[in-house]
N, C-alpha and C positions, 0 to 999 in steps of 0.2 A: 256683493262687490264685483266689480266688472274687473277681467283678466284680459293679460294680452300674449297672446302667446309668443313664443321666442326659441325659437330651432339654431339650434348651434351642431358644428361640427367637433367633435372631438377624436383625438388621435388615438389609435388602439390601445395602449396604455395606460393614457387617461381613462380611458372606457373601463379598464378592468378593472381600473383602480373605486370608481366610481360604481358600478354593479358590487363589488364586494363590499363598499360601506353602505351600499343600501341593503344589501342581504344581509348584514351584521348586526342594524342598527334596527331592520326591521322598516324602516322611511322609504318613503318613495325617492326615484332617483330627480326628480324635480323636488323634492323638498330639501334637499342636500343643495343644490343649485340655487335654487330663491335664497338659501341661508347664506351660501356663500357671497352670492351677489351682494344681499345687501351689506353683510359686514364689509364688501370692497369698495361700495355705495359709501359707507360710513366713513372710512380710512380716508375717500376718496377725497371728502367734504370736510372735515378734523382738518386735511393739508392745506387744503385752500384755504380757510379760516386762519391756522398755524399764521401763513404764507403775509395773509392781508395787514394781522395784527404783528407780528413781528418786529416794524417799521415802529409801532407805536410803543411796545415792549424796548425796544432798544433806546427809544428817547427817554424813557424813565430810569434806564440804569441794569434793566433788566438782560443779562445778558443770555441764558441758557437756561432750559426747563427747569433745573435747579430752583431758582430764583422767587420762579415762578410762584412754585408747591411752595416757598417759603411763608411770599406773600400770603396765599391765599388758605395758610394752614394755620 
């Protein structure tokens, strides 16, 4: 599988924060990064989706997550 690399800056804080979950967890400190991204990837794409159907969610009556998990349980 083909990789791309990605150099980010982080703030000393962040840095130490981030070297002690990888020395703790035994992970590399790019595998704590790929993990985080994508669950931010995921959130990021949930919203928009959220965002688009909302419109259509509200013409049915649907007003809040609620509703939702009612229908769909």
């Amino acid at each position: 599988m083909m990789s791309t690399k990605l150099t980010i800056r982080l703030d000393p804080k962040l840095a130490k924060a981030l070297d002690r979950i990888a020395r703790c967890t035994g992970r590399t400190k790019s595998e704590i990064a790929r993990e985080a991204l994508k669950r931010h990837v995921a959130v990021a794409r949930f919203r928009e989706l959220r965002r688009k159907t909302l419109p259509f969610a509200e013409a049915q009556g649907l007003e809040v997550d609620k509703d939702v998990f009612r229908i769909l349980s």
